[in-house]
Backbone as numpy.savetxt, mean C-alpha at the origin, in Angstrom:
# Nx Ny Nz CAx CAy CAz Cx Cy Cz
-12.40 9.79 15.96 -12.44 9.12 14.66 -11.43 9.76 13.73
-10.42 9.04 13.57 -9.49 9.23 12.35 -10.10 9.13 10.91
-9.58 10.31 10.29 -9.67 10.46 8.58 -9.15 9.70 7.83
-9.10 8.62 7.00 -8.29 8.12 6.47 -8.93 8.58 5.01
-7.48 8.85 3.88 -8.16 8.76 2.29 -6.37 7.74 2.22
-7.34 6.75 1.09 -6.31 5.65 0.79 -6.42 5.40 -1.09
-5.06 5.56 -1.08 -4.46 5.20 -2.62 -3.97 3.92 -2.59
-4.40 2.99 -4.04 -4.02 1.75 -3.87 -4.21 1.31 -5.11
-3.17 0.68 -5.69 -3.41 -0.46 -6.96 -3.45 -1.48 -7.17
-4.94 -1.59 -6.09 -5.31 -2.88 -5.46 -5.50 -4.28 -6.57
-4.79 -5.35 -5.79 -4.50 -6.23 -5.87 -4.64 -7.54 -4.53
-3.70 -8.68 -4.75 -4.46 -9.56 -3.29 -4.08 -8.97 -1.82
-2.98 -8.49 -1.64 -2.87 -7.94 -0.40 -3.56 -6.27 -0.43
-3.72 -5.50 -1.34 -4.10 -4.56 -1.06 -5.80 -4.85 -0.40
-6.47 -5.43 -1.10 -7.88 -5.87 -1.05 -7.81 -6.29 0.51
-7.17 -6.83 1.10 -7.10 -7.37 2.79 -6.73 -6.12 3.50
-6.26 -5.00 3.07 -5.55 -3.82 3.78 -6.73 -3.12 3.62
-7.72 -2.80 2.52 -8.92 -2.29 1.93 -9.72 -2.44 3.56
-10.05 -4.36 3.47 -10.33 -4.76 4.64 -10.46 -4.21 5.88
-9.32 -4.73 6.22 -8.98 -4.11 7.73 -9.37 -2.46 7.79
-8.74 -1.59 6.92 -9.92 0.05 7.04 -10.82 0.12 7.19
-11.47 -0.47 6.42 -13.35 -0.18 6.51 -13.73 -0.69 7.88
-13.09 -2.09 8.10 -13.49 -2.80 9.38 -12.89 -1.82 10.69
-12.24 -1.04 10.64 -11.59 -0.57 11.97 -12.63 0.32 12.00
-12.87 0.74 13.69 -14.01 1.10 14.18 -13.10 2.90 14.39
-12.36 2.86 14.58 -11.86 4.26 14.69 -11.11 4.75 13.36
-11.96 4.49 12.67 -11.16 5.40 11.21 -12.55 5.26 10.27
-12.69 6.66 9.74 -13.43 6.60 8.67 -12.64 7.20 7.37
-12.96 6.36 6.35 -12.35 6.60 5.20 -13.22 7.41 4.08
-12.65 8.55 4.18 -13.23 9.65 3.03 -13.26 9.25 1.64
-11.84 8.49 1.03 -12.23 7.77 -0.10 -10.82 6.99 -0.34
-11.31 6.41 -1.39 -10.39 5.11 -2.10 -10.01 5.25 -3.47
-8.76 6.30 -3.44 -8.48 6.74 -4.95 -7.48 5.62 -5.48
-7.54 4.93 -6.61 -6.69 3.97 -7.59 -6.07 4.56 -8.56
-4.78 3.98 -8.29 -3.54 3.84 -9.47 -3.20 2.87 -10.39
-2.70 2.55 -11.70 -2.08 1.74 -11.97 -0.97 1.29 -11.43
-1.02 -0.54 -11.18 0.67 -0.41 -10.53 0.65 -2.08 -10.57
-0.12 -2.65 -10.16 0.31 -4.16 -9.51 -0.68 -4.55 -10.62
-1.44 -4.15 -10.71 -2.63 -4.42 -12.58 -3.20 -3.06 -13.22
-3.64 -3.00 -14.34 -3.85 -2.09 -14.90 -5.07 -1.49 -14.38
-5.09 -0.07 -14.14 -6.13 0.92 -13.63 -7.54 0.37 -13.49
-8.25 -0.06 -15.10 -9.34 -0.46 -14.86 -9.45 -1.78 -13.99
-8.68 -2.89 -14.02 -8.57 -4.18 -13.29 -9.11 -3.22 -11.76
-8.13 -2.57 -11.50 -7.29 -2.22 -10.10 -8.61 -1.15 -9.44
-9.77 -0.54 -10.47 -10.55 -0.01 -9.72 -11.33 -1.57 -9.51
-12.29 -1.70 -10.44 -12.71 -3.48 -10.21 -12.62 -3.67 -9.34
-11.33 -3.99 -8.25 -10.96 -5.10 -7.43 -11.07 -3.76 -5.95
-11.12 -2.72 -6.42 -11.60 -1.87 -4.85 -12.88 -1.86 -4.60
-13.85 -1.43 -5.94 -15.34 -1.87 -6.00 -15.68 -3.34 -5.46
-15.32 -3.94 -5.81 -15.67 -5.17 -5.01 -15.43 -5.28 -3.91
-14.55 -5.32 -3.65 -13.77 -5.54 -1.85 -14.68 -4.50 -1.30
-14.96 -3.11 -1.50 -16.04 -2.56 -0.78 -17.20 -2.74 -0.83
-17.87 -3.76 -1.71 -19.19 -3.94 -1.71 -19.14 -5.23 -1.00
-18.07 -5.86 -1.02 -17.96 -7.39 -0.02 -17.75 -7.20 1.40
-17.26 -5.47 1.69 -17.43 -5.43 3.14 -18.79 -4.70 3.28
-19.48 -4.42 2.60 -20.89 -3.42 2.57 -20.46 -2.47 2.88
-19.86 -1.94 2.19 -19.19 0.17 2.54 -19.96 0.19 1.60
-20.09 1.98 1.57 -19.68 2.77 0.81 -19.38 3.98 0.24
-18.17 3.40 1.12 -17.30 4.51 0.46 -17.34 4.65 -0.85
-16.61 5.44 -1.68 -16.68 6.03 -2.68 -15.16 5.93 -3.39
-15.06 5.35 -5.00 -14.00 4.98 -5.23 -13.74 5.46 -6.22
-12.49 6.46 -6.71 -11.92 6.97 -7.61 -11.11 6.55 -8.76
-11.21 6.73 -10.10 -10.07 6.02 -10.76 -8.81 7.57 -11.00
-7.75 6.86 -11.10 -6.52 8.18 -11.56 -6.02 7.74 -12.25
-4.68 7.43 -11.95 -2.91 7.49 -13.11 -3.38 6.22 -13.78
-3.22 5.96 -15.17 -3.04 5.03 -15.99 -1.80 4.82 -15.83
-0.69 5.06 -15.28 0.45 4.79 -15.61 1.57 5.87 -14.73
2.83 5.58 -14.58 3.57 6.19 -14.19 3.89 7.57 -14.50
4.58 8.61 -13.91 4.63 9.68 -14.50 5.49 9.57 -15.97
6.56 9.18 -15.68 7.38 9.29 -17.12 7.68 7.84 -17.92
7.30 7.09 -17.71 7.64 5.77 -17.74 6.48 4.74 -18.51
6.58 4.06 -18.95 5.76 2.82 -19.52 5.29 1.82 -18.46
3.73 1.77 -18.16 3.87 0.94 -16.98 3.79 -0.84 -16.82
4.39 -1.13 -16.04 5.42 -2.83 -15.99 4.40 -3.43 -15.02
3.32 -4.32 -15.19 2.68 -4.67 -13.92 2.79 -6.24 -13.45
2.48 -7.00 -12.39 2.75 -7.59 -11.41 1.91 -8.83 -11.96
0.88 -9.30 -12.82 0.09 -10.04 -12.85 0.49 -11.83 -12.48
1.87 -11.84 -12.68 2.63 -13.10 -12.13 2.72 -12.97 -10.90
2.63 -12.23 -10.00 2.54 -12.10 -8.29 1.09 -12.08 -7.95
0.42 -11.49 -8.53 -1.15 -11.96 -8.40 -2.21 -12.32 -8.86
-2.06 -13.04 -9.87 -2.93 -13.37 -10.96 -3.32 -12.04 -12.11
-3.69 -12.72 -13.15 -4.26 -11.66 -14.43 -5.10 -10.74 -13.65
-6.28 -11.42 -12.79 -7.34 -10.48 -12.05 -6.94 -9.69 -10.67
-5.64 -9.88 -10.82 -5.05 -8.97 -9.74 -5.26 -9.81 -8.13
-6.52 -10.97 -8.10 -7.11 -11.10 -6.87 -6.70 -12.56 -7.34
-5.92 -12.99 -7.39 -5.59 -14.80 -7.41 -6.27 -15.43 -8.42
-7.11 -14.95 -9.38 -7.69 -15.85 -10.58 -8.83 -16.90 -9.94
-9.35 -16.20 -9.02 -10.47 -17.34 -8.22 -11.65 -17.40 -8.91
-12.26 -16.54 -9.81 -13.14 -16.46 -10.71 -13.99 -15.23 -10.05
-13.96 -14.58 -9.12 -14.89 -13.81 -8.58 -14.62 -12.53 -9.87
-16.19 -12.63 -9.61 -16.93 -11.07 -10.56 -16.79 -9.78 -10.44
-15.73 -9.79 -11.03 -14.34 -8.33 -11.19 -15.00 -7.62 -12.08
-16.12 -7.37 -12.12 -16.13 -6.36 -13.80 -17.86 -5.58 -13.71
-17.77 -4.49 -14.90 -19.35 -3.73 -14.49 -19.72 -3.01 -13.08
-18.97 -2.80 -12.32 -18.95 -1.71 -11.42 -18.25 -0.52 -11.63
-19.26 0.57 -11.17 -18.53 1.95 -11.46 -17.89 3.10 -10.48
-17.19 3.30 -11.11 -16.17 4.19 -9.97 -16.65 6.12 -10.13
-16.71 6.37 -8.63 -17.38 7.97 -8.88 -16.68 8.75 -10.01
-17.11 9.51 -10.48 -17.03 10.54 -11.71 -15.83 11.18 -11.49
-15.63 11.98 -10.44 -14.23 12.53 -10.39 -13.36 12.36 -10.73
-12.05 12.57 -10.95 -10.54 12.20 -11.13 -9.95 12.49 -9.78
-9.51 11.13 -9.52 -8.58 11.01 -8.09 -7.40 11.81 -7.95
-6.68 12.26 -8.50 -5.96 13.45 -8.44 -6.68 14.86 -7.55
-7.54 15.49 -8.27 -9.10 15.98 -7.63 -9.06 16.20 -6.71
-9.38 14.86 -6.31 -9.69 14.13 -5.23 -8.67 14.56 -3.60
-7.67 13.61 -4.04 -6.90 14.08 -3.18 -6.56 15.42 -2.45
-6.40 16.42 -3.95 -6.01 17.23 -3.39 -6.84 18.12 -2.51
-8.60 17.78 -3.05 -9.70 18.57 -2.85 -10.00 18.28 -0.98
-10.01 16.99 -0.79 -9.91 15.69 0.09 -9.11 16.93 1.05
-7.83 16.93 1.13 -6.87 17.32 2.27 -6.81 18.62 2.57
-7.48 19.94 1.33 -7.39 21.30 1.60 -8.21 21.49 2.37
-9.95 20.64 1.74 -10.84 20.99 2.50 -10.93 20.89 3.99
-9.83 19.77 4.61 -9.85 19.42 6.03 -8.11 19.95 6.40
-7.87 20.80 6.69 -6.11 21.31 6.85 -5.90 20.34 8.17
-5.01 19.12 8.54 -4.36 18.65 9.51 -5.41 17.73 9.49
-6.09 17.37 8.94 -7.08 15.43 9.60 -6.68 14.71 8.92
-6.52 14.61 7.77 -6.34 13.95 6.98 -5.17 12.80 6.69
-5.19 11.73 7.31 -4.27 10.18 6.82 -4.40 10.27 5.47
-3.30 9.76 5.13 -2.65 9.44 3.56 -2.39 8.01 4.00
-3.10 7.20 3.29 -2.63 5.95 3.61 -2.25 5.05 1.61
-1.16 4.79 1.22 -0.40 4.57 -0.30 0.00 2.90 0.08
-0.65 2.63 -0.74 -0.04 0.88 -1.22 0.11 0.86 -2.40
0.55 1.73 -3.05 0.26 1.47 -4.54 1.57 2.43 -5.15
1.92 2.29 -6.00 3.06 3.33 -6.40 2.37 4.82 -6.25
3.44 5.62 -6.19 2.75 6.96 -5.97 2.54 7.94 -7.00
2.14 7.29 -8.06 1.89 8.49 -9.02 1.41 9.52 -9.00
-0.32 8.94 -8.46 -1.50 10.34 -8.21 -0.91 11.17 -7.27
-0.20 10.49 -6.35 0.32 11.28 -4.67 1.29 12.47 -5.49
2.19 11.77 -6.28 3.22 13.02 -7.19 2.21 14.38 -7.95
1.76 13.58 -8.83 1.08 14.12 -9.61 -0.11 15.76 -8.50
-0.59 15.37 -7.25 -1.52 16.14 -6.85 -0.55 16.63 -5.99
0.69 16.97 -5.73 1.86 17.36 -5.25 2.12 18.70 -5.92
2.37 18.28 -7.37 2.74 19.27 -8.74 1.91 20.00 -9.13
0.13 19.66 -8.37 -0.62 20.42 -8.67 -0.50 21.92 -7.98
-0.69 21.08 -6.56 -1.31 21.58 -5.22 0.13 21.33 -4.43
1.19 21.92 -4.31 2.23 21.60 -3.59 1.85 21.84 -1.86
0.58 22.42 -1.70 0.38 22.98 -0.04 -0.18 21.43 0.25
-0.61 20.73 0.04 -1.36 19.06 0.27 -0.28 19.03 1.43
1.28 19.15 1.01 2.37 18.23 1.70 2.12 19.06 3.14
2.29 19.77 3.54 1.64 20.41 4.88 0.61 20.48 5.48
-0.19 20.07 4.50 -1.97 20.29 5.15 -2.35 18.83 5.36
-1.80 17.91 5.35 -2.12 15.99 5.46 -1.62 16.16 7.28
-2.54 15.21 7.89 -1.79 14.99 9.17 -0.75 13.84 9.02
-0.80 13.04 8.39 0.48 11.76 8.28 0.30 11.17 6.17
1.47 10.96 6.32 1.23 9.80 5.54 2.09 8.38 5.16
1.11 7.50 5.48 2.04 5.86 5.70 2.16 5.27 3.99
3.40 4.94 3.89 3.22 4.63 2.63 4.18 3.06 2.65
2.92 2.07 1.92 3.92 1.10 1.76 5.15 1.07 0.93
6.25 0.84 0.68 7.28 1.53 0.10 8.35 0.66 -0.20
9.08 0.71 -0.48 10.82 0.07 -0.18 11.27 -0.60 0.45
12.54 -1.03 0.47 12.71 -2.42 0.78 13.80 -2.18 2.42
13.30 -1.31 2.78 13.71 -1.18 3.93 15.35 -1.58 4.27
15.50 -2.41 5.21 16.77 -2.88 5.54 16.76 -4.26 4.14
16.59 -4.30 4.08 16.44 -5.79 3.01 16.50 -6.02 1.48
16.30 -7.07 0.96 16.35 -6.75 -0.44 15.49 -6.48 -1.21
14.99 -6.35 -2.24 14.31 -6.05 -2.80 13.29 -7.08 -3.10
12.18 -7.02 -4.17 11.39 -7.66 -4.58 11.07 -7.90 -5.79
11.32 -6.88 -6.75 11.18 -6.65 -8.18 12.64 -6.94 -8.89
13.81 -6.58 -7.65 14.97 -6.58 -8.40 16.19 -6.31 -7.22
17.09 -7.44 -7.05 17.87 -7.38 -6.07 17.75 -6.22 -4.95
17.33 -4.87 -5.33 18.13 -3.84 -4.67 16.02 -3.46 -4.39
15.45 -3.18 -5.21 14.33 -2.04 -5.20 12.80 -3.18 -4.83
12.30 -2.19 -4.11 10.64 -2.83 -4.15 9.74 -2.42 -4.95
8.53 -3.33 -5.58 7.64 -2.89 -6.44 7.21 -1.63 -6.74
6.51 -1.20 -5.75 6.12 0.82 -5.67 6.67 1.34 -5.71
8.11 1.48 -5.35 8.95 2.71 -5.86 10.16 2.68 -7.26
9.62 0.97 -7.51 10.31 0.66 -8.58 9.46 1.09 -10.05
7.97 1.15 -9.66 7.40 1.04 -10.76 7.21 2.31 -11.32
7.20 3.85 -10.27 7.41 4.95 -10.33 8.49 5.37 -9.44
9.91 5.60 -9.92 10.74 6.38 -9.22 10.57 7.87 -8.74
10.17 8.15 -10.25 9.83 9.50 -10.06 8.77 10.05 -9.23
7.60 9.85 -9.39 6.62 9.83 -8.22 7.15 9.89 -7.00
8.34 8.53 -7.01 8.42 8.35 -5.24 9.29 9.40 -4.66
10.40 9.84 -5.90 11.34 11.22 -5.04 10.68 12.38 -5.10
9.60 12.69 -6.03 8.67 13.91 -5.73 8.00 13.92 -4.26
7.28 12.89 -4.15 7.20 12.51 -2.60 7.78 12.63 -1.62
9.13 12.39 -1.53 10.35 12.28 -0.66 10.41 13.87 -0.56
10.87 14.27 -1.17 11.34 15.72 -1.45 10.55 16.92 -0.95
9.25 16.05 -0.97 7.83 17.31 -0.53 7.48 18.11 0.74
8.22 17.27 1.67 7.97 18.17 2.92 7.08 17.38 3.95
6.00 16.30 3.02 5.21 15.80 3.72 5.57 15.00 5.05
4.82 14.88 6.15 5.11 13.94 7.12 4.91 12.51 6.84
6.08 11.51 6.46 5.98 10.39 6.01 6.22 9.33 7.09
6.06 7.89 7.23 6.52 6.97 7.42 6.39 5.97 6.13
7.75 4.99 6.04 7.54 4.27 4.95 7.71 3.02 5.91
6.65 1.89 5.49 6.79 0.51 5.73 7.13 -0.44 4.45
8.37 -1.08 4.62 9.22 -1.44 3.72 8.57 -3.14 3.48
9.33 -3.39 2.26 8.93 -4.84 2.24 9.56 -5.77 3.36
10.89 -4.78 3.55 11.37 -6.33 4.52 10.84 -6.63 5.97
9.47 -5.30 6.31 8.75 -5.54 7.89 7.67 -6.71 6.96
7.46 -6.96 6.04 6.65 -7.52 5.83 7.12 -9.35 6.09
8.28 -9.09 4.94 9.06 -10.38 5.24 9.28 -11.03 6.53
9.21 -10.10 7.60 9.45 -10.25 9.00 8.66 -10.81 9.63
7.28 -10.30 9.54 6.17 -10.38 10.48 4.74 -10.69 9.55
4.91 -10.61 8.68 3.74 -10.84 7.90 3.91 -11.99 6.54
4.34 -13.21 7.08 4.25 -14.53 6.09 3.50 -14.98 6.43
2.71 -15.73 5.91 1.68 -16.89 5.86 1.85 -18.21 5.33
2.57 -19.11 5.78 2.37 -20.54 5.57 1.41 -20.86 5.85
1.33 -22.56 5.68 0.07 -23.11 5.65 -0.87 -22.99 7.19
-0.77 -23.36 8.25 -0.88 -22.85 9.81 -1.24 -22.02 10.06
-0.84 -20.47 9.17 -1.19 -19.26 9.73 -2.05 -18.87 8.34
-2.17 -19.02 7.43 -3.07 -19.16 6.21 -4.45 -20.00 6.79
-4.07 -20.79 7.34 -5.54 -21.55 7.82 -6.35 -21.03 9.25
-5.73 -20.00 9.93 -6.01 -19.73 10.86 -6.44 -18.49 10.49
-6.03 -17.99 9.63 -6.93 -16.61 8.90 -8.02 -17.34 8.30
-7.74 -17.92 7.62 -9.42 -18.52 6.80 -10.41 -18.93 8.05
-9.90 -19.53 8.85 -10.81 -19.48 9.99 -11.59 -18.38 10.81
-11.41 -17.19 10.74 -11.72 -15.82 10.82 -12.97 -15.29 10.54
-14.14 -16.55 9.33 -14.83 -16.19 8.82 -14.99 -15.81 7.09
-15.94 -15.16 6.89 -16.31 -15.28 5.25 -14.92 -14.20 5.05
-14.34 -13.33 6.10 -13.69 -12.21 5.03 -12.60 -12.54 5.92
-12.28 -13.26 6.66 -10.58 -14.42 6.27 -10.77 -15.12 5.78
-11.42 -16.04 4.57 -11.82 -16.76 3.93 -11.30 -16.45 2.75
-11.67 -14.88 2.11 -11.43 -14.07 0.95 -10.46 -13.50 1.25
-9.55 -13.31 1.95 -8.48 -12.75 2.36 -7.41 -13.49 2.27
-7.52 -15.28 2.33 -6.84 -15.97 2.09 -6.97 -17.01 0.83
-8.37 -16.71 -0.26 -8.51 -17.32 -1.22 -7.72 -16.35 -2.20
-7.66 -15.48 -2.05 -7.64 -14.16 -3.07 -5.58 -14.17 -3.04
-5.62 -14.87 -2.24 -3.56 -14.92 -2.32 -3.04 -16.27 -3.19
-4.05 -16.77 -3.70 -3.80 -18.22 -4.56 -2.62 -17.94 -5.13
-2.48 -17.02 -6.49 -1.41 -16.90 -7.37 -0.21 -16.14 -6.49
-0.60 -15.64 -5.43 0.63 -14.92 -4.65 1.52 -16.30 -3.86
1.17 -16.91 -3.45 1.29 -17.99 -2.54 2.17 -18.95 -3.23
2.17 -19.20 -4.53 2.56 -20.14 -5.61 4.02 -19.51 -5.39
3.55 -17.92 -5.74 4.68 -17.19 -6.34 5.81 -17.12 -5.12
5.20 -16.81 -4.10 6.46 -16.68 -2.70 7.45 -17.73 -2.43
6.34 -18.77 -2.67 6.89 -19.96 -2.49 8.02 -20.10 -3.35
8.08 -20.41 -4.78 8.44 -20.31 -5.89 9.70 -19.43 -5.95
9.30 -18.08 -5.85 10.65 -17.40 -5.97 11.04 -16.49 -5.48
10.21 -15.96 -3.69 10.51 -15.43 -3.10 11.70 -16.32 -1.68
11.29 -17.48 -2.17 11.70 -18.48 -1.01 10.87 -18.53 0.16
9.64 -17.72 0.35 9.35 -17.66 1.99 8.03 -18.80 2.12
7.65 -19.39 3.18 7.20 -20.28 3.37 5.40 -20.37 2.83
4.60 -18.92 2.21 3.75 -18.79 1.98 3.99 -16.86 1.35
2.07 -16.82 1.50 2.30 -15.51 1.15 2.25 -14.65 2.06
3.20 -13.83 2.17 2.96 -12.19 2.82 1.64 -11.01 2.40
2.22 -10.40 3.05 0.85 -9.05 2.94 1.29 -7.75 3.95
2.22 -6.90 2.44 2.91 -5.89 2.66 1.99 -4.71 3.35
0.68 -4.42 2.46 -0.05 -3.37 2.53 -0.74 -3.67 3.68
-1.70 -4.76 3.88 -1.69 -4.81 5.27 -1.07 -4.41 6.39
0.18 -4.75 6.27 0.94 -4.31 7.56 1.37 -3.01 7.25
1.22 -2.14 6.04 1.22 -0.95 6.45 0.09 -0.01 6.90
-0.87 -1.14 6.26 -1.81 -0.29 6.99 -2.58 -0.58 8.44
-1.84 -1.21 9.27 -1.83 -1.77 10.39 -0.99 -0.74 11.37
0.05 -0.50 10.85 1.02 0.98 11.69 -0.13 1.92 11.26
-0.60 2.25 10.25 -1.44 3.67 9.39 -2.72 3.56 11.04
-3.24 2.62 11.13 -3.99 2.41 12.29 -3.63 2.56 13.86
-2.66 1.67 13.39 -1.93 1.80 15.46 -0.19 1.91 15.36
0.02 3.38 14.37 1.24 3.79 14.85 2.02 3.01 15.95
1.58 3.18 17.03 2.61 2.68 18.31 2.77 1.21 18.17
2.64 0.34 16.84 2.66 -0.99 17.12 4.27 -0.79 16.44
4.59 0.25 15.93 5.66 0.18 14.99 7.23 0.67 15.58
7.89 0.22 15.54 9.53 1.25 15.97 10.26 1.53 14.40
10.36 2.93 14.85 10.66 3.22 13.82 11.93 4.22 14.26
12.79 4.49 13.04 13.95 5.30 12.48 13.48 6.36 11.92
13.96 7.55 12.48 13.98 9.02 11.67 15.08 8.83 11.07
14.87 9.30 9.63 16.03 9.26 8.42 16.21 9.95 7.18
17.37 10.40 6.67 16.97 11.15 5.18 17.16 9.43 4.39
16.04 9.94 3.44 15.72 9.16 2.19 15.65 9.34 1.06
16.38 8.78 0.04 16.25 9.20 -1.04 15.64 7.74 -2.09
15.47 8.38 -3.29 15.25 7.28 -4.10 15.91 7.13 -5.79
16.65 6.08 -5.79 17.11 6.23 -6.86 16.26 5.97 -8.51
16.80 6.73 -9.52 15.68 7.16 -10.66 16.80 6.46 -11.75
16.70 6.77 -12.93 17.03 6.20 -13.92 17.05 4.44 -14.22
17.68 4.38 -15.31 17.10 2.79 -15.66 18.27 1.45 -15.56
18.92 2.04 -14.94 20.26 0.82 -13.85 19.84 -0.15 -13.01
20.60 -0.64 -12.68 20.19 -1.88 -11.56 19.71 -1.35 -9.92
19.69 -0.20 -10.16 19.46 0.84 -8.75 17.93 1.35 -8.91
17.20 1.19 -9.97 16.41 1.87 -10.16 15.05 1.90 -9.13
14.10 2.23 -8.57 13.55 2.41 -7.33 14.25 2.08 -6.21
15.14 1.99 -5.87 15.76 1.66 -4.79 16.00 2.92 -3.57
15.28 2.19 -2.73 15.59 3.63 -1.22 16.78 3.41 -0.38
17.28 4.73 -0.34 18.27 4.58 -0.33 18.32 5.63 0.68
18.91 4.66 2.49 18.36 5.41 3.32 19.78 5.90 4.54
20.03 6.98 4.29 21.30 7.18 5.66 21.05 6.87 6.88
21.33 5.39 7.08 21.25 5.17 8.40 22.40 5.60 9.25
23.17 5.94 8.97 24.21 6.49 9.80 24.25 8.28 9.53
23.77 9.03 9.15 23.67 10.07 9.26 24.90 10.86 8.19
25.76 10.20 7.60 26.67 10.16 6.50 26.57 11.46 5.68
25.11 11.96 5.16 24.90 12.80 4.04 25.18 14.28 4.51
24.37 14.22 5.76 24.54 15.67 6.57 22.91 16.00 6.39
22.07 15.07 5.47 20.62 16.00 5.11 19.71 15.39 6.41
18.89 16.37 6.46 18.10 16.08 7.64 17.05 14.95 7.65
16.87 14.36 8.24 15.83 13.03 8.04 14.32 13.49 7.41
14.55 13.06 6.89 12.97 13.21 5.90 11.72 11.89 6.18
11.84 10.97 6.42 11.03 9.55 6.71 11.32 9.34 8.25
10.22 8.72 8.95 10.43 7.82 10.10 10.17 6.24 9.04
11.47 5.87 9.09 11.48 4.55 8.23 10.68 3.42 9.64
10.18 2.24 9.21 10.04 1.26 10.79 10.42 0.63 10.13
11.13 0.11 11.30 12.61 -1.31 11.61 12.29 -2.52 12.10
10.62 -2.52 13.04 9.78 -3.56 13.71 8.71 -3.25 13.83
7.92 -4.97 13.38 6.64 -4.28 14.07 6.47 -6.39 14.43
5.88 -6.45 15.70 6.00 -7.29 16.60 4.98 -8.49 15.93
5.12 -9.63 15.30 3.86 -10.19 14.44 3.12 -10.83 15.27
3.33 -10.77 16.57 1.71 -11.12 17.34 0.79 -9.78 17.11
1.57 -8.69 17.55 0.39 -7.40 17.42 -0.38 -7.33 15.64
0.64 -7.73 14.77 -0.05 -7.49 13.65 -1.30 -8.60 12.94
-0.72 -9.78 13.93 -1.73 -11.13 13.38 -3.27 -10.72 14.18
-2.68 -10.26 15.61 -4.00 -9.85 16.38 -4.77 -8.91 16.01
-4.38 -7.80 14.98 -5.12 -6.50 14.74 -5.95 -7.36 13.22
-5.22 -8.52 12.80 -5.67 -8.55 11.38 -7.01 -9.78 11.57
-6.54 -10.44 12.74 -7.88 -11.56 12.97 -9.17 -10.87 13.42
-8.96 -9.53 14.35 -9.93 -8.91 14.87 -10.83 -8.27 13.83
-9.78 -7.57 12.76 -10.51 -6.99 11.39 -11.39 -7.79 10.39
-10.94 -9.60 10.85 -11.47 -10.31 9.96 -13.17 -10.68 10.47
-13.02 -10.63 12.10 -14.10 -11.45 12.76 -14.78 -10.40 13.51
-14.43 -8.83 13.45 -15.17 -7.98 13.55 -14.99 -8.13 15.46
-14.56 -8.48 16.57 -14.43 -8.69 17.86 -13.53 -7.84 18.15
C-alpha cells in the first residue's frame, strides 16, 4: 500500500483525480491539503469536502495558501465555473476542513514517515514552496513527487508559452525545481494528447455509473470553454492524468531533464523551460513524460469510476 498526501486547488478535473485516489485499492491517502489556484481557497476546500464525502472517505482535509507566495492571486472561474465544479448547483458550502494548517501538514506528514511518502500537486505549488522554506529536509525525505505542471512540449494554456500552475505561482514552482526533490512533471500537453473528451468518450464515462456521472457533469463550464477557446473537441482532465502516472508510473515515458521556470511579469512568465538537448550543462532535475498511451489512461479512469 502506497502513501499518497495530495495538494490540490480543486476544481472540475481536480475533483475526478480526488476520485480516482480514494478509489485506487493500492494507495492510501494520508491527507488532502488545499491551495488557492483554479478558485479561491475557501471555494477550493468546499469542493474537496464534497468529492470526499461523495466517495464516502474520510480522509481528512486541510485548508493552506490563500494565495501565491509573492503575487496577487488570478483564478480560473471561466474554465470552471464560479463553483469551481461546472455551476451544476451541487451543495458546495458548510463543510469543515480539519483544524490544522496544511503547510503543518505536509511537512509534519513526510518527516514523520522518511521515504513513503507520494507528493501528489494539481494545484499551483505554493504550500509545497512555502513547507520547503520551512522544513527544507521534506525535499529528501518524500519518496516521489508527481506534479501536474507545465506545458510540456506544447503550448500553453493561460498564455501562449505557460500553464495555469506554474503560471499562477512562478515562484513556488522554481523553489520546487531547485529543491532537490524527486520530481516528475505531467504537462498540459500529455493531457491534450490523451486525455480529451468529446461527446463519445464524455458519454462513455457517464456511463461508468453515479461517479462517471459526476465526473462528467461537473466539466459543464470546462467543456464550453475547450471547445470555445482551447479548440479541442471537448473537455480534458490534466490532474487526472497526472494522477494516473502518480498511480502507475510505468504507464508513463518519460525524459530526465534540467528544468527551469521562468518568474517575472513578461510574456514568459510561468513558463517551463526545459533542456531537451542538454545545452545548459545543468544536471536534469525532472523526469518530464513525453507519453502516456490513452487506452491505458481511459482504462485506469473507467475502472476508478465503476470500482472493477
Amino acid at each position: 500500500m502506497r502513501r499518497f498526501l495530495i495538494d490540490t486547488d480543486t476544481a472540475s478535473d481536480d475533483a475526478v483525480a480526488l476520485v480516482m485516489a480514494i478509489r485506487e485499492p493500492t494507495v492510501a491517502i494520508d491527507a488532502i491539503t488545499v491551495v488557492a489556484g483554479n478558485v479561491p481557497l475557501d471555494q477550493a476546500v468546499q469542493n474537496a469536502l464534497y468529492t470526499v464525502e461523495l466517495c464516502g472517505s474520510d480522509v481528512r482535509v486541510f485548508a493552506g495558501q490563500r494565495g501565491p507566495l509573492m503575487r496577487t492571486l488570478q483564478t480560473a472561474e471561466d474554465v470552471h465555473g464560479n463553483d469551481g465544479l461546472g455551476d451544476i448547483g451541487l451543495p458546495l458550502s458548510g463543510r469543515q476542513p480539519a483544524g490544522t494548517e496544511a503547510v503543518d501538514v505536509i511537512i509534519d506528514t513526510i518527516m514523520a514517515a522518511p521515504g513513503e511518502i507520494t507528493l501528489v500537486t494539481l494545484g499551483p505549488l505554493t504550500n509545497i514552496a512555502l513547507a520547503l522554506l520551512r522544513q527544507p529536509a521534506i525535499a529528501t525525505s518524500m519518496a516521489h513527487c508527481f506534479v501536474m505542471g507545465g506545458a510540456g512540449a506544447g503550448p500553453g494554456n493561460v498564455t501562449p508559452l505557460a500553464e495555469f500552475n506554474l503560471w499562477c505561482d512562478p515562484e513556488a514552482a522554481r523553489i520546487v525545481l531547485r529543491s532537490g526533490m524527486p520530481l516528475t512533471f505531467v504537462g498540459w500537453d500529455i493531457s491534450i494528447a490523451s486525455a480529451t473528451f468529446g461527446p463519445e468518450d464524455a458519454a462513455a464515462l457517464r456511463g461508468c455509473g453515479p461517479l462517471g456521472e459526476f465526473s462528467v457533469d461537473i466539466q459543464a463550464v470546462l467543456d464550453v470553454y475547450a471547445k470555445e477557446s482551447s479548440g479541442i473537441a471537448g473537455f480534458d482532465l490534466p490532474d487526472p492524468m497526472a494522477m494516473a502516472v502518480a498511480i502507475q508510473p510505468s504507464m508513463a515515458t518519460v525524459d530526465r531533464r534540467y528544468v527551469e521556470v521562468l518568474i517575472g511579469d513578461g510574456a514568459g512568465r510561468g513558463k517551463d523551460v526545459i533542456d531537451w538537448h542538454g545545452v545548459t550543462g545543468n544536471q536534469p532535475n525532472v523526469d518530464v513524460v513525453t507519453h502516456v498511451a490513452r487506452q491505458d489512461f481511459i482504462a485506469m479512469l473507467h475502472r476508478h469510476m465503476t470500482g472493477d
